[in-house]
C-alpha positions in Angstrom: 0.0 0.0 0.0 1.4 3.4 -1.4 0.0 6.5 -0.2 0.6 9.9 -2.3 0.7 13.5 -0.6 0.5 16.7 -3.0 1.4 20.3 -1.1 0.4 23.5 -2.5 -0.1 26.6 -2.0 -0.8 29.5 -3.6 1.3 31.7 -2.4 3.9 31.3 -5.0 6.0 35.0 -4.6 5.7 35.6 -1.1 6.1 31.9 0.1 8.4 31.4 3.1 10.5 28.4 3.1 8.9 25.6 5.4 11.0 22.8 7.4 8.1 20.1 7.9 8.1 16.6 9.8 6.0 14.1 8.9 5.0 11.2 11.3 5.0 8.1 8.8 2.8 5.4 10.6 4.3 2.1 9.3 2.3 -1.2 10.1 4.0 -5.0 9.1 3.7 -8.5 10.3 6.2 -10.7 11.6 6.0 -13.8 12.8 2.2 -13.8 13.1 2.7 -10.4 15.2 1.5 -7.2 14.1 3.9 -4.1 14.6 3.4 -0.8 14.6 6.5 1.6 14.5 6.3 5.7 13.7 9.4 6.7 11.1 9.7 10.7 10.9 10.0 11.9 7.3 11.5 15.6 7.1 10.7 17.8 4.1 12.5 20.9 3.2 10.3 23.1 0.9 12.1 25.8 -0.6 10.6 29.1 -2.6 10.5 28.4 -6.0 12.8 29.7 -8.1 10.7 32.3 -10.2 9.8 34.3 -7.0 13.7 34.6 -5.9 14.1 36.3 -9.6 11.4 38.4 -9.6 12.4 38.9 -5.6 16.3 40.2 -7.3 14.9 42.2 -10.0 12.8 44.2 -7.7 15.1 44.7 -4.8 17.7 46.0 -7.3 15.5 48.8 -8.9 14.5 49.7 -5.8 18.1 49.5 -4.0 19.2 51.8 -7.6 15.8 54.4 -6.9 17.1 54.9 -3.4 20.7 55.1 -3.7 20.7 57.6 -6.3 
């Protein structure tokens, strides 16, 4: 049994990265015994790569408008 996760948000330019931990609840048999056992997963979601451009473009007009 696979089970999918999809994350989005629409926040795309002003998204802050996230550090997430998942709690992965992983259930076998062994020996006619059922076990239970919890394996963290952490996830490192970054900004995506568009909004650190645009992010540069704008910071450097604006850092030009105000220095000069």
């Amino acid at each position: 049994l696979v089970k999918h996760f999809v994350l989005k948000t629409t926040k795309w330019l002003f998204f802050p990265p996230v550090n997430h931990t998942f709690q992965i609840q992983v259930r076998y048999e062994f020996d006619d015994k059922l076990h239970i056992d919890t394996l963290p997963f952490t996830i490192n979601i970054k900004a995506p790569m568009r909004s650190s451009i645009i992010g540069a473009i704008i910071g450097s007009f604006f850092g030009y408008m105000f220095n000069n």
